[in-house]
TILO-907254 format. One record per residue (C-alpha): residue number from 1; x, y, z. Coordinates in nm, 2 decimals, decimal comma. Each point is the difference from the previous one (the first is absolute). Example, Ala and Ser with C-alpha at 12.3 -4.5 7.8 and 13.67 -1.06 7.14 Angstrom:
% TILO-907254
vodo: 1; x: 1,23; y: -0,45; z: 0,78
vodo: 2; x: 0,14; y: 0,34; z: -0,07
This chain:
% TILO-907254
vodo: 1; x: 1,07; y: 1,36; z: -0,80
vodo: 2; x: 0,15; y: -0,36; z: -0,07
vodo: 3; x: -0,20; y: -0,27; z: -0,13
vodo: 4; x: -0,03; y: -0,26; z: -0,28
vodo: 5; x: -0,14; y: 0,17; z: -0,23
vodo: 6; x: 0,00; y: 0,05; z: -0,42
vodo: 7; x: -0,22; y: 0,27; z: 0,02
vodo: 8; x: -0,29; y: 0,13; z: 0,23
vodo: 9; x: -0,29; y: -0,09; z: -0,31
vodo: 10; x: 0,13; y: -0,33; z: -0,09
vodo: 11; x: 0,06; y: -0,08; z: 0,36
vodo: 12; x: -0,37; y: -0,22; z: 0,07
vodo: 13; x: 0,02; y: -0,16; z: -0,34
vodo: 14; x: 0,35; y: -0,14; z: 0,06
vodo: 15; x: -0,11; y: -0,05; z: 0,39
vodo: 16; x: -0,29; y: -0,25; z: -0,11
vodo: 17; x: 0,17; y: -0,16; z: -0,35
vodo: 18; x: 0,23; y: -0,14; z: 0,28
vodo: 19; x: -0,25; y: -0,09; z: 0,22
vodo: 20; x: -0,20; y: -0,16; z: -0,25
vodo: 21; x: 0,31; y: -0,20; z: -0,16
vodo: 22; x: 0,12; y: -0,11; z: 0,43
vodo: 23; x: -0,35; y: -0,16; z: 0,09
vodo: 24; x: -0,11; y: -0,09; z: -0,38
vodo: 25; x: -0,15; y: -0,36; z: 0,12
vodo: 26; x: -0,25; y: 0,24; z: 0,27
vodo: 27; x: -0,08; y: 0,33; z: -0,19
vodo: 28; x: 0,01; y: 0,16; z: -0,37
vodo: 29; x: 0,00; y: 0,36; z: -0,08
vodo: 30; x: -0,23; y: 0,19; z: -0,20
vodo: 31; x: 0,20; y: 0,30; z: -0,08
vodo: 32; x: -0,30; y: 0,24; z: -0,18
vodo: 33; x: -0,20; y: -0,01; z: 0,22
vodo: 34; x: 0,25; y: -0,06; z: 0,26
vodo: 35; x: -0,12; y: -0,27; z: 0,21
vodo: 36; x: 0,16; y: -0,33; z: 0,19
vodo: 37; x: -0,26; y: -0,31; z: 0,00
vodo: 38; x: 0,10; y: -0,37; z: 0,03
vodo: 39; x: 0,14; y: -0,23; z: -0,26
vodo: 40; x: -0,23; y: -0,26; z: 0,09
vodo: 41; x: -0,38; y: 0,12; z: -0,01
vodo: 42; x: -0,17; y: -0,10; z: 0,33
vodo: 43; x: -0,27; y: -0,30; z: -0,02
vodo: 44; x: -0,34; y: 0,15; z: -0,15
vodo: 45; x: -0,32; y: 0,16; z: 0,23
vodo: 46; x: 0,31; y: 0,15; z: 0,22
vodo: 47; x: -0,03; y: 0,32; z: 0,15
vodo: 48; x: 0,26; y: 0,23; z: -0,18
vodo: 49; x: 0,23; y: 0,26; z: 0,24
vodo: 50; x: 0,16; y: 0,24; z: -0,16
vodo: 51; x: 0,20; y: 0,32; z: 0,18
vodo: 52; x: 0,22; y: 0,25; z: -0,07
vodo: 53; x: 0,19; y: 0,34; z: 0,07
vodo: 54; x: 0,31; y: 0,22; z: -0,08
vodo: 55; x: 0,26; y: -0,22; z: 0,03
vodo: 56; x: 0,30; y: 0,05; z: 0,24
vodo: 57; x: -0,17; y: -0,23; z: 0,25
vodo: 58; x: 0,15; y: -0,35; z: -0,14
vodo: 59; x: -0,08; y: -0,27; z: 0,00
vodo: 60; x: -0,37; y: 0,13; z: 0,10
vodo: 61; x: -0,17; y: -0,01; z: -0,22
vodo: 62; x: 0,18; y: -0,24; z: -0,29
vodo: 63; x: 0,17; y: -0,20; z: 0,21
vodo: 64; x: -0,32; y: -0,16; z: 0,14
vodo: 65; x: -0,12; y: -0,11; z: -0,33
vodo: 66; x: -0,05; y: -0,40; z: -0,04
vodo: 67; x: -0,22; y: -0,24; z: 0,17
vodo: 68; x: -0,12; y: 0,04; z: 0,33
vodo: 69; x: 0,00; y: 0,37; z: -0,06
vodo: 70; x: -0,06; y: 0,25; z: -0,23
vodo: 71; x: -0,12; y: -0,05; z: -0,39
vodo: 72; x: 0,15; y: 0,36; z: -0,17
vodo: 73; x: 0,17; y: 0,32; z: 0,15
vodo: 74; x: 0,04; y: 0,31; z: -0,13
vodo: 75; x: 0,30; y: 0,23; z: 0,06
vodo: 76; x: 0,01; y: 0,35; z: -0,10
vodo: 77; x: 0,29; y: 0,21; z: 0,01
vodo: 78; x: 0,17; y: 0,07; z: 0,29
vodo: 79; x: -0,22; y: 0,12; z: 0,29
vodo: 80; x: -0,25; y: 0,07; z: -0,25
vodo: 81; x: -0,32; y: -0,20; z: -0,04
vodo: 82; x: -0,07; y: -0,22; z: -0,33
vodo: 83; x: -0,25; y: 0,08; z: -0,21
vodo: 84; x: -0,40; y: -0,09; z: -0,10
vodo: 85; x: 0,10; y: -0,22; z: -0,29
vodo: 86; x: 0,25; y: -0,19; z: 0,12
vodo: 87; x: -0,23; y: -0,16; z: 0,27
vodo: 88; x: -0,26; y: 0,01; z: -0,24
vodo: 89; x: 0,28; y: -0,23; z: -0,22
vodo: 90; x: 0,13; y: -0,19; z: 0,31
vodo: 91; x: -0,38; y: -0,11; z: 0,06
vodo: 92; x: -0,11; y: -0,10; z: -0,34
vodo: 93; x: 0,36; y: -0,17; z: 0,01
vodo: 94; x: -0,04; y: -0,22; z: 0,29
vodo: 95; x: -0,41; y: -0,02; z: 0,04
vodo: 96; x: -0,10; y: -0,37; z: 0,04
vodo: 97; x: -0,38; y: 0,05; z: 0,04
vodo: 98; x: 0,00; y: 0,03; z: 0,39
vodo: 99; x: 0,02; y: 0,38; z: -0,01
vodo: 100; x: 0,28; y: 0,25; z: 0,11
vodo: 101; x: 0,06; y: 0,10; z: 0,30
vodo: 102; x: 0,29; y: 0,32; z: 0,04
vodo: 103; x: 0,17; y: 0,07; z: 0,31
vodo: 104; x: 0,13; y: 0,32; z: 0,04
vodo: 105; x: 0,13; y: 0,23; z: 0,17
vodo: 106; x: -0,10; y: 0,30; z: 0,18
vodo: 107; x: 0,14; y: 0,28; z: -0,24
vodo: 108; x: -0,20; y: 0,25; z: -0,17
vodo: 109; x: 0,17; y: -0,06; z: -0,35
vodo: 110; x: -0,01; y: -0,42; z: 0,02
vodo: 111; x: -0,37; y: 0,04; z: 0,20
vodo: 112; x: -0,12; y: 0,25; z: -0,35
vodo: 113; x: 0,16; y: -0,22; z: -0,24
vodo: 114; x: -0,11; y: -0,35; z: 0,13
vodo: 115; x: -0,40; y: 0,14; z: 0,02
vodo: 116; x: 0,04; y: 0,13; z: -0,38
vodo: 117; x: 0,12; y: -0,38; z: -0,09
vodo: 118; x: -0,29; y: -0,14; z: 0,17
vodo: 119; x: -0,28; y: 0,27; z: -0,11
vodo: 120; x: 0,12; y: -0,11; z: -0,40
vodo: 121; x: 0,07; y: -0,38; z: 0,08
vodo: 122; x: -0,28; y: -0,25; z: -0,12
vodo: 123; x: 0,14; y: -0,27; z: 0,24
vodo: 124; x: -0,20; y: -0,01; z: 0,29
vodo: 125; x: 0,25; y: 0,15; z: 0,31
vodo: 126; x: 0,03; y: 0,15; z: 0,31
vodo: 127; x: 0,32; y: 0,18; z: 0,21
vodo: 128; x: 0,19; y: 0,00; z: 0,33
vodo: 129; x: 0,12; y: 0,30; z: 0,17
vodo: 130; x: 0,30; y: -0,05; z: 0,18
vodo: 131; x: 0,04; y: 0,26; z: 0,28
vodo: 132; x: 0,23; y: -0,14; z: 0,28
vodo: 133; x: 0,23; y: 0,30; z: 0,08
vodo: 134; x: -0,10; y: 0,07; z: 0,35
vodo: 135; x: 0,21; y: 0,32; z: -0,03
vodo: 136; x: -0,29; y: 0,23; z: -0,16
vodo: 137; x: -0,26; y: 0,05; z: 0,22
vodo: 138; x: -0,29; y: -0,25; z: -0,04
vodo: 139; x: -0,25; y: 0,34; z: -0,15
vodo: 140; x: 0,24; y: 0,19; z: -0,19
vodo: 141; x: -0,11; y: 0,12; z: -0,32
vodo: 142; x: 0,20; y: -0,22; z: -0,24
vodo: 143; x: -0,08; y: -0,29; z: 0,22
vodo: 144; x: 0,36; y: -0,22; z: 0,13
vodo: 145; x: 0,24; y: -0,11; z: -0,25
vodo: 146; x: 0,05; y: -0,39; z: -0,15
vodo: 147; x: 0,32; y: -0,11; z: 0,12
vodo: 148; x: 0,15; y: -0,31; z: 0,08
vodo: 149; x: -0,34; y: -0,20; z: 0,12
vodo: 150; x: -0,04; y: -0,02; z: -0,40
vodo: 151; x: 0,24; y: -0,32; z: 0,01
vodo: 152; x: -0,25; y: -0,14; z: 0,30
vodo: 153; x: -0,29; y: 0,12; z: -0,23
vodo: 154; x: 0,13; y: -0,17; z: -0,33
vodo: 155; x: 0,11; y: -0,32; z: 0,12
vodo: 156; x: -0,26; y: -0,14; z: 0,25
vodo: 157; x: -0,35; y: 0,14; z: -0,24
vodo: 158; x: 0,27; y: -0,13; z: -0,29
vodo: 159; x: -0,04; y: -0,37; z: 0,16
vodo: 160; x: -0,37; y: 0,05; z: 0,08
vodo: 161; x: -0,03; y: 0,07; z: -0,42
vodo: 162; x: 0,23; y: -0,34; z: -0,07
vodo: 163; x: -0,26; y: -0,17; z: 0,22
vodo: 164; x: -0,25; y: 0,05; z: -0,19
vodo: 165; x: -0,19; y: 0,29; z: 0,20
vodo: 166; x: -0,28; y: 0,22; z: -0,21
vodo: 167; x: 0,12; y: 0,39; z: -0,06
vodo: 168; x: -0,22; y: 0,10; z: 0,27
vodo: 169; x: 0,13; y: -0,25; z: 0,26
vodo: 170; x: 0,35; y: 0,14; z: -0,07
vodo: 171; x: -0,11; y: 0,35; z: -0,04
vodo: 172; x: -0,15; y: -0,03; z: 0,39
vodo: 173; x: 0,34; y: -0,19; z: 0,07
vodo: 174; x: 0,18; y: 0,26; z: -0,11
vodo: 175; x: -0,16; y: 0,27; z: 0,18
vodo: 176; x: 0,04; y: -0,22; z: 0,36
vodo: 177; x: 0,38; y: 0,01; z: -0,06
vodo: 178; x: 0,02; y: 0,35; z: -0,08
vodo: 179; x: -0,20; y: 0,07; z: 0,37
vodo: 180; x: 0,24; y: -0,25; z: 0,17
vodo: 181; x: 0,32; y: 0,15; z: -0,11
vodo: 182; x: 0,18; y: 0,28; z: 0,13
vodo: 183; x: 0,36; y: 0,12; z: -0,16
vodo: 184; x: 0,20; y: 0,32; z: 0,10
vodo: 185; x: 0,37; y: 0,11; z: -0,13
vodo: 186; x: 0,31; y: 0,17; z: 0,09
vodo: 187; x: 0,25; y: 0,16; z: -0,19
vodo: 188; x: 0,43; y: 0,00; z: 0,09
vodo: 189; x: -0,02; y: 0,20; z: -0,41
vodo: 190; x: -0,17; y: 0,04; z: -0,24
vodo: 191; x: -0,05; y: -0,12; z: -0,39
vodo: 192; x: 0,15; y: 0,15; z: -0,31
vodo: 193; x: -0,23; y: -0,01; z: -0,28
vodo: 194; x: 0,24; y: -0,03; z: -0,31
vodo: 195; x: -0,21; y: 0,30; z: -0,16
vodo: 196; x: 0,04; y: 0,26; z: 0,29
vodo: 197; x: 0,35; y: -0,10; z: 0,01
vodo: 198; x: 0,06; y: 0,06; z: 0,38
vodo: 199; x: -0,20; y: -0,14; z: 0,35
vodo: 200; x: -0,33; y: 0,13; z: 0,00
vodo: 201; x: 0,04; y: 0,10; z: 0,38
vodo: 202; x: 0,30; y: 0,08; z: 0,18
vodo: 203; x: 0,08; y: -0,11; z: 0,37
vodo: 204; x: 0,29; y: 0,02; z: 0,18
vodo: 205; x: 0,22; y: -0,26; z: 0,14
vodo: 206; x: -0,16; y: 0,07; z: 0,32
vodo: 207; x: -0,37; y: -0,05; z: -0,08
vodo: 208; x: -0,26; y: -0,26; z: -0,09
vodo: 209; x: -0,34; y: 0,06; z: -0,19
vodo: 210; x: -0,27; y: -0,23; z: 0,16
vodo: 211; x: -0,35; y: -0,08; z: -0,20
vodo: 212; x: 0,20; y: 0,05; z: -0,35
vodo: 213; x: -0,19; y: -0,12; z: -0,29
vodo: 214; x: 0,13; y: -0,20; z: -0,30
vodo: 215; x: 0,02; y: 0,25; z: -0,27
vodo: 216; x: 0,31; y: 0,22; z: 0,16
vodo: 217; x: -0,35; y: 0,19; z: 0,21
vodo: 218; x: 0,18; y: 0,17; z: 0,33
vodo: 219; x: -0,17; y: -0,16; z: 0,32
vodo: 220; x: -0,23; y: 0,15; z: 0,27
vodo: 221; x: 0,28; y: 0,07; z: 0,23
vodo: 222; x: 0,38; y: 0,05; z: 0,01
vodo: 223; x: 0,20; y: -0,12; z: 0,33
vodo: 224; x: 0,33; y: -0,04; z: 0,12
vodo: 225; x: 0,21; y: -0,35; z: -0,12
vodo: 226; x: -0,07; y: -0,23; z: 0,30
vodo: 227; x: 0,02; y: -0,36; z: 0,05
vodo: 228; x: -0,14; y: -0,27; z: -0,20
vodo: 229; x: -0,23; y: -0,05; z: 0,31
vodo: 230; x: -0,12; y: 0,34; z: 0,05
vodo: 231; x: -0,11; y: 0,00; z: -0,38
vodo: 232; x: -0,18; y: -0,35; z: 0,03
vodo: 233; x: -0,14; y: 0,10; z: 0,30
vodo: 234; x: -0,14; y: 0,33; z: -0,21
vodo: 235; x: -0,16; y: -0,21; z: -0,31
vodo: 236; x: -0,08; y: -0,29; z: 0,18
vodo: 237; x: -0,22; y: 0,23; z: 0,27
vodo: 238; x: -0,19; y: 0,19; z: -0,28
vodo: 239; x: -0,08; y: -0,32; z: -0,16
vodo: 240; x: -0,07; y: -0,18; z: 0,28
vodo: 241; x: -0,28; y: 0,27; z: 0,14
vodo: 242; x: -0,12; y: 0,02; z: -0,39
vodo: 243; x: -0,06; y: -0,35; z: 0,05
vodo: 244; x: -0,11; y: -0,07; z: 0,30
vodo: 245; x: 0,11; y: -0,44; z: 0,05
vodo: 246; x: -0,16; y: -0,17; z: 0,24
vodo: 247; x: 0,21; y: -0,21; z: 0,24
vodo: 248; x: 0,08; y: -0,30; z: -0,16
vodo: 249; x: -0,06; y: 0,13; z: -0,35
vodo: 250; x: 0,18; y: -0,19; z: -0,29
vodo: 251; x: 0,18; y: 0,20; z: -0,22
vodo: 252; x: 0,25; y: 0,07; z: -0,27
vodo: 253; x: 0,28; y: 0,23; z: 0,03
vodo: 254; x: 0,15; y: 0,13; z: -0,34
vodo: 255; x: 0,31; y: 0,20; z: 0,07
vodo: 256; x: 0,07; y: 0,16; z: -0,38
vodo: 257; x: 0,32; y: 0,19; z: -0,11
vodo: 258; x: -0,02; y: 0,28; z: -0,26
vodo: 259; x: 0,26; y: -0,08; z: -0,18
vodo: 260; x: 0,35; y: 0,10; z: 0,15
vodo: 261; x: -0,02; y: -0,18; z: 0,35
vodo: 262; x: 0,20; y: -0,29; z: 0,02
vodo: 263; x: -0,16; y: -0,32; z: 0,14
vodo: 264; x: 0,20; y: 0,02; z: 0,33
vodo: 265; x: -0,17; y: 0,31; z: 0,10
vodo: 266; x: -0,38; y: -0,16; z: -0,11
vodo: 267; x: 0,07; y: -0,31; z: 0,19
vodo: 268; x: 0,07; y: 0,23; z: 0,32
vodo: 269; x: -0,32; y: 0,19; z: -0,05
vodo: 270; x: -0,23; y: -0,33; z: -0,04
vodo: 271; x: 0,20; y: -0,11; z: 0,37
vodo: 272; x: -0,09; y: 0,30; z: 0,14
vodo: 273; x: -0,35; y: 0,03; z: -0,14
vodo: 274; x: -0,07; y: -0,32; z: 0,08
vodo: 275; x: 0,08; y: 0,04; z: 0,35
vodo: 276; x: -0,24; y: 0,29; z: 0,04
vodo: 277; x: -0,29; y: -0,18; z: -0,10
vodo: 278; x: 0,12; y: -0,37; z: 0,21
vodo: 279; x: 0,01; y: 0,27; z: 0,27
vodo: 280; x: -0,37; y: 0,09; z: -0,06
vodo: 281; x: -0,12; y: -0,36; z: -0,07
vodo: 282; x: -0,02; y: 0,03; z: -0,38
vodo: 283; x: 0,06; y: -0,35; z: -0,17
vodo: 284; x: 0,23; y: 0,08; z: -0,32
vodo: 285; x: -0,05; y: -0,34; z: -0,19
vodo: 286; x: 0,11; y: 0,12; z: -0,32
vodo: 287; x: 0,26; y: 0,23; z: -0,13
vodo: 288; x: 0,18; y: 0,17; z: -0,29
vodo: 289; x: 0,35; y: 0,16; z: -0,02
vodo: 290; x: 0,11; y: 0,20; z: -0,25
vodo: 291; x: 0,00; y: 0,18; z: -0,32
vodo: 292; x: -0,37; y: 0,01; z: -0,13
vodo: 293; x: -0,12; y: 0,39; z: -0,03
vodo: 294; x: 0,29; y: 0,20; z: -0,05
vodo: 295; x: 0,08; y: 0,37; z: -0,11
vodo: 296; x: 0,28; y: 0,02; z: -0,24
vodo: 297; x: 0,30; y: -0,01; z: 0,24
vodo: 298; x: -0,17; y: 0,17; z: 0,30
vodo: 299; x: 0,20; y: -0,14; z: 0,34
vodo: 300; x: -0,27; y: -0,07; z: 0,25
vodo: 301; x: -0,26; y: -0,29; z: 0,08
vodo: 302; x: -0,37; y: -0,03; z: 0,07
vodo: 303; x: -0,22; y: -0,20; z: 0,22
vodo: 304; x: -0,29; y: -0,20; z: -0,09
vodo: 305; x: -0,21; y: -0,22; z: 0,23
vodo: 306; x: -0,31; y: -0,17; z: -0,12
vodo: 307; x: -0,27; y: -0,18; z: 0,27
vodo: 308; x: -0,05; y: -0,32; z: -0,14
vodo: 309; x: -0,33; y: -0,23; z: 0,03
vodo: 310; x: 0,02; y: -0,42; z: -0,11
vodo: 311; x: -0,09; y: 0,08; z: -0,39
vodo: 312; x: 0,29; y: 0,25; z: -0,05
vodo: 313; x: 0,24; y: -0,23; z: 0,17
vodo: 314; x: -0,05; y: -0,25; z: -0,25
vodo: 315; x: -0,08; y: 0,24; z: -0,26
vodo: 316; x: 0,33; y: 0,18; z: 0,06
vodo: 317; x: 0,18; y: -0,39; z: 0,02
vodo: 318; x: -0,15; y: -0,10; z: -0,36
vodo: 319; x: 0,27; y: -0,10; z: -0,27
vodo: 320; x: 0,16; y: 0,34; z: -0,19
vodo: 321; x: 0,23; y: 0,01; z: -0,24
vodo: 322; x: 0,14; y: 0,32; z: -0,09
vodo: 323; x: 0,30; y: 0,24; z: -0,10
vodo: 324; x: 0,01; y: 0,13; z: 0,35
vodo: 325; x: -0,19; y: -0,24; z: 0,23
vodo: 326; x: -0,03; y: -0,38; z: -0,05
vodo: 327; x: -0,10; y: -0,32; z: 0,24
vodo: 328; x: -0,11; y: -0,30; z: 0,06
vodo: 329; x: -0,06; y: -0,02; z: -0,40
């Protein structure tokens, strides 16, 4: 295993000093409890949003703390969800008397952890479930995984908060996203979590792992390498019957790396994904390229599309200003 690293314990300290110190006029870090929230409290009777998970996923969630987004993340270790009282500390922290609203994701460590925080908090609050990973069936036990629909998620209910909208306004916001977003992965390799040392599947230089999800978990189904077209055509169809569009739908099409693609490969995905749904009279109005949910140094790429109505347009074109995503601020 090579990476920068002093050692595997010190490794998420280090990771966020830095991070704090790089985007010091956006975020501050509280290092016990270990939360991110902004330098600059928001204006008061806002909705709060606070999220959160293992890290290895940067810049979700930290990176999309500031204005237009969220209030306070919380990262645990890597892969490994944070605990009650540091959302419990993240919400007294950031609370401006409008309530707190968490997003999270669809894990059973970050779903327990998150009700705990809200069960003991004396802040009036409710929660988001983000479950866009159309690669678990829709009635399987554990329910489908958050993936990379959180970003969608955080920013558009993040402007809707910054507009002034009430904690149940946003909370009903939240939950239209989450039903009008559909994301599904592949993997070329996997991760190396720094504390296992090695990749925590194996495939060969011959194989792909489609429906992957972003904590080194193997995918529903291992194929053959094929073309870049035969994969998109794979995710894109899976998401596309998930989803259902209309004809003329507008959407937004979020093509997200997981950490080791390069942007010459993402760029060819979007073109190609894009041209399946122009081909089925999907309008894609909006759209994000890049690095947003990653997994450590996994080499693959997912695809997110979300069906967009008039108030998410604008919601998702409001001002934001953040480590990882900032415009028209």
């Amino acid at each position: 295993m090579k990476k920068f690293i002093n050692s595997v314990d010190t490794l998420l300290d280090e990771s966020l000093r830095g991070f704090a110190l790089a985007h010091a006029d956006i975020v501050r870090l509280n290092p016990a409890p270990r939360f991110v929230c902004r330098t600059a409290p928001a204006q008061p009777g806002k909705v709060a949003l606070i999220s959160g998970g293992g890290s290895g996923h940067e810049p979700l969630h930290s990176g999309f703390v500031g204005h237009g987004m969220l209030d306070a993340a919380c990262p645990g270790q890597i892969f490994t969800s944070p605990t009650p009282d540091q959302m419990l500390a993240a919400a007294q922290a950031v609370d401006q008397g409008g309530g707190i609203l968490f997003i999270v994701k669809n894990y059973a460590g970050d779903v327990m952890n998150f009700e705990m925080a809200a069960e003991m908090l004396d802040i009036p609050n409710a929660g988001i479930l983000v479950d866009d990973d159309v690669s678990i069936p829709e009635h399987s036990s554990s329910g489908r995984r958050g993936v990379a629909g959180t970003t969608i998620v955080e920013k558009i209910v993040g402007a809707a908060a910054e507009s002034g909208m009430t904690l149940e306004e946003c909370r009903m916001l939240g939950e239209r996203v989450v039903k009008a977003t559909a994301s599904m992965g592949v993997a070329l390799k996997s991760c190396t979590v720094p504390a296992l040392g090695r990749p925590s599947f194996e495939l060969a230089d011959d194989e792909l792992e489609l429906g992957v999800g972003i904590h080194g978990e193997k995918g529903r189904e291992r194929i053959a390498l094929t073309t870049a077209g035969n994969i998109v055509e794979r995710l894109a169809s899976t998401i596309d019957d998930a989803l259902k569009p209309a004809q003329g739908q507008r959407a937004l099409l979020h093509i997200n790396g997981l950490g080791a693609t390069p942007l010459l490969e993402l760029y060819l995905i979007y073109d190609l994904a894009r041209l399946f749904w122009d081909q089925r009279g999907v309008s894609v109005t909006r759209s994000l390229v890049g690095n947003f949910t990653t997994s450590l140094d996994m080499s693959g790429c997912s695809i997110t599309l979300t069906l967009l109505d008039d108030e998410m347009t604008r919601l998702w074109d409001a001002p934001v200003h953040t480590a990882a995503l900032r415009w028209n601020c």
